[in-house]
C-alpha positions as CSV (number, residue, x, y, z in Angstrom):
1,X,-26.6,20.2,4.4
2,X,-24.8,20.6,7.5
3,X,-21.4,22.0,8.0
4,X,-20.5,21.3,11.6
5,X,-18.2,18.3,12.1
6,X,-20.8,15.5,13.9
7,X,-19.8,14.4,17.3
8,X,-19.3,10.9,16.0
9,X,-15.7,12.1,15.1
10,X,-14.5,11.6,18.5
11,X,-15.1,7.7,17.9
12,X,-12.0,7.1,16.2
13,X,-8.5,7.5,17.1
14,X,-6.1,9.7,15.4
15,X,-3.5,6.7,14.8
16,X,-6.6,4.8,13.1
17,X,-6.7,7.7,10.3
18,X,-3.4,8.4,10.1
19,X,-2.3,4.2,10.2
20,X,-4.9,4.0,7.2
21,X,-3.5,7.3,5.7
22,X,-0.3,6.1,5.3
23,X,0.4,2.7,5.6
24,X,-0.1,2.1,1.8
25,X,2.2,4.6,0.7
26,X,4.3,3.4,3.1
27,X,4.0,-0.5,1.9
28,X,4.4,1.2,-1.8
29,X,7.7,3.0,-0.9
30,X,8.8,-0.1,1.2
31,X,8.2,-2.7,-1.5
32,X,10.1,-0.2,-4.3
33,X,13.4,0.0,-2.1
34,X,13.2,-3.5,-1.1
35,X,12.9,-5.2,-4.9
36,X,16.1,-2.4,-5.7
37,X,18.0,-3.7,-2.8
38,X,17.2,-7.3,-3.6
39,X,17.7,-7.5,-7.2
40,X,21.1,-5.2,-6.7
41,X,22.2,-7.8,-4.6
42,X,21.0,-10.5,-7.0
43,X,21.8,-9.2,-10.0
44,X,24.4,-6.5,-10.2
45,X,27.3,-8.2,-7.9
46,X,27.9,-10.8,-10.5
47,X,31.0,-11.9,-12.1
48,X,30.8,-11.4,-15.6
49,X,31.6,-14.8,-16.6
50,X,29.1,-16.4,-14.4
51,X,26.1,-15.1,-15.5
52,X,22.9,-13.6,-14.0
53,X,22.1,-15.7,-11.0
54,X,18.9,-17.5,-9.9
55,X,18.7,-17.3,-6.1
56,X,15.2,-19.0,-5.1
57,X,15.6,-17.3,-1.8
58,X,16.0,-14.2,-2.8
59,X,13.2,-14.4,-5.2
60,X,11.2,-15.7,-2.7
61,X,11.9,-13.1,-0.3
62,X,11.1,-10.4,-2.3
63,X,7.4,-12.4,-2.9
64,X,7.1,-12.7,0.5
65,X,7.5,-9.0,1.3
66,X,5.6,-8.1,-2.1
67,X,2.0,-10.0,-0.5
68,X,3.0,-8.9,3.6
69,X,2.8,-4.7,2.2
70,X,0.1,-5.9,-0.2
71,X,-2.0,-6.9,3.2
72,X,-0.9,-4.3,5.0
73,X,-1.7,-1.7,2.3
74,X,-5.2,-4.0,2.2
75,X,-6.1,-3.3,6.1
76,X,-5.1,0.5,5.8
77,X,-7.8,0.4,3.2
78,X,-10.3,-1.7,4.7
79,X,-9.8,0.6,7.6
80,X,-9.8,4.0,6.1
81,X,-13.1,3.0,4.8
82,X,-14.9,1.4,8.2
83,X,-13.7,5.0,9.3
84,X,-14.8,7.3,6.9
85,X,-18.2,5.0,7.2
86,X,-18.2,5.8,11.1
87,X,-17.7,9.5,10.8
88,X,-19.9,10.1,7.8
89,X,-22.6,7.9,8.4
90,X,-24.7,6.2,5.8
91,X,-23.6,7.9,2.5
92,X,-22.5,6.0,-0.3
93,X,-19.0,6.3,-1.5
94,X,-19.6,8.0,-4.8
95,X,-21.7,10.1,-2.9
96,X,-18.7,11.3,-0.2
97,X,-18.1,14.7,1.1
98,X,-15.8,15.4,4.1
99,X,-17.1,18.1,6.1
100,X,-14.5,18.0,8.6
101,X,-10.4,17.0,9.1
102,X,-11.0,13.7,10.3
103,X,-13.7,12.7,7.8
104,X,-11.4,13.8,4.8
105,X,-8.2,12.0,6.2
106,X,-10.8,9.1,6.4
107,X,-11.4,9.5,2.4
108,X,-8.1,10.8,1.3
109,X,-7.0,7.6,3.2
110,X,-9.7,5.1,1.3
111,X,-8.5,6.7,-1.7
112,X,-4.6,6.6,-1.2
113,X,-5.1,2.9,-0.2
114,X,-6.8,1.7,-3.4
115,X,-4.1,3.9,-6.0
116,X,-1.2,3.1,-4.2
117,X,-2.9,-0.9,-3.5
118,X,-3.4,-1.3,-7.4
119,X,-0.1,0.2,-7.8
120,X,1.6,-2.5,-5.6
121,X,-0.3,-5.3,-7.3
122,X,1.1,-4.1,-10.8
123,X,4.6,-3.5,-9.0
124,X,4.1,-7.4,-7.8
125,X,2.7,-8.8,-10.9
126,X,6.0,-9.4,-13.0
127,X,7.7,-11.1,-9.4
128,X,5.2,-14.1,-10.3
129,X,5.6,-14.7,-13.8
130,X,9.9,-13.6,-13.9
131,X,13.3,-14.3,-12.3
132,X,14.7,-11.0,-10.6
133,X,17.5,-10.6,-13.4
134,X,15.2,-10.4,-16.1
135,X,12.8,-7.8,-15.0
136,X,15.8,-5.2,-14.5
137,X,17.2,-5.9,-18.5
């Protein structure tokens, strides 16, 4: 095995494993502030007497922005992966080592993707089946 770092790494760009590093925890973080925001302003600034409120537009909203970070969080991984699959060549992925910076922020990045992908799905999941006013009781 081989320790030095393959010139292949110069074939992808810095932003490319950094976008596919972070984009998903960014989409993650983004879609968790934006559901608070939404359902505060849905939910919270009620008059008592009124009841909780059903605003389709909000709700919709907040489903729109749930499947745009899912995407995006879905090309950071797709792209982590085509990366770590240029700089390490043809291993298999539960056979991955990162020998240098670049290949590991390649994995770390595949594997951020998925967590924080499969944590935005499950985060997503109850926008489908409930109003916004029932999911914060």
């Amino acid at each position: 095995m081989s320790t030095e770092v393959t010139p292949r790494a110069r074939e992808v760009s810095s932003k490319r494993l950094w976008f596919g590093l972070s984009a998903a925890a960014l989409s993650w973080m983004g879609l968790g502030i934006a559901d608070v925001l939404i359902t505060w302003r849905e939910c919270l600034h009620r008059q008592p007497f009124e009841g909780p409120g059903s605003n389709p537009g909000l709700h919709a909203l907040n489903i729109v922005l749930f499947v745009v970070l899912l995407i995006i969080a879905i090309v950071a991984g797709v792209m982590s992966y085509r990366n770590w699959r240029r700089l390490a060549g043809e291993i298999a992925i539960h056979r991955a080592e990162a020998y240098g910076a670049r290949e590991y922020l390649a994995l770390l990045g595949v594997f951020v993707s998925v967590t924080l992908g499969l944590g935005i799905i499950w985060f997503g999941i109850p926008l489908l089946i409930l109003t916004l006013c029932v999911r914060t009781r």
